[in-house]
C-alpha positions, -999 to 999 in steps of 0.1 A, spaced: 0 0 0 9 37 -4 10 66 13 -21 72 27 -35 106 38 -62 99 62 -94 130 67 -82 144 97 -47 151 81 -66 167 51 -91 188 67 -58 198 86 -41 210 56 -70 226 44 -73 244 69 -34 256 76 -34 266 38 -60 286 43 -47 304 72 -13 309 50 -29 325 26 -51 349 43 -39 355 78 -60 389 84 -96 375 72 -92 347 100 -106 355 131 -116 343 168 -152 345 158 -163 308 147 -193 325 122 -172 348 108 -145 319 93 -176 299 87 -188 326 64 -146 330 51 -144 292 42 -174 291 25 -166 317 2 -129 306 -5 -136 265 -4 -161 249 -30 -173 223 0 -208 214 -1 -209 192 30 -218 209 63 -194 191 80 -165 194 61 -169 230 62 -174 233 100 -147 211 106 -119 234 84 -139 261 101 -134 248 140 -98 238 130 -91 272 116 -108 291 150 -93 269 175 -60 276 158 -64 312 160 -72 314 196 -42 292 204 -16 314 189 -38 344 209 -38 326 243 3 318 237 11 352 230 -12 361 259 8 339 278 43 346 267 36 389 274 28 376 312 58 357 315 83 389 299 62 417 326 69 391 354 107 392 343 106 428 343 87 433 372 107 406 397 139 426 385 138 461 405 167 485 402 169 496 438 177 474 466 152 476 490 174 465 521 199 490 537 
C-alpha cells in the first residue's frame, strides 16, 4: 500500500493553507471563518466545512492565548527585577 492521507490530516491541511494565505480575514469568531471558508472553499458538506472552520478558529485562539501567555511571562521578568535594593 501507499501513502495514505487519512481525513483528519486533510481537513488539517485545508485548513493551515488557508490560514497561510489569508492570515488577516481569519478571526476568533467561529461564524465569521464559517462565512470566510465558504466563500474561498467549494465544500458542499456541512461538515467538512465546520470542521476546516473549527480547525481554523481553534488555531487562531491558540496562537492568541500563547502570545497572551508569553507577554505575562516577559512583565513578570521585568517586574521581579527592581533597580533599587530595598534592604539597607
Amino acid at each position: 500500500m501507499g501513502n495514505m492521507i487519512t481525513k483528519t490530516k486533510l481537513y488539517k491541511h485545508l485548513a493551515r493553507d488557508l490560514y497561510n494565505l489569508y492570515p488577516d480575514k481569519c478571526t476568533k469568531n467561529f461564524e465569521e471563518n464559517k462565512i470566510f471558508v465558504e466563500s474561498h472553499l467549494n465544500i458542499k458538506n456541512r461538515k467538512i466545512r465546520n470542521i476546516v472552520t473549527g480547525l481554523i478558529t481553534h488555531n487562531i485562539n491558540k496562537l492568541a492565548n500563547e502570545k497572551k501567555i508569553n507577554r505575562k511571562k516577559e512583565n513578570k521578568k521585568f517586574s521581579n527585577k527592581s533597580c533599587v535594593n530595598k534592604k539597607r
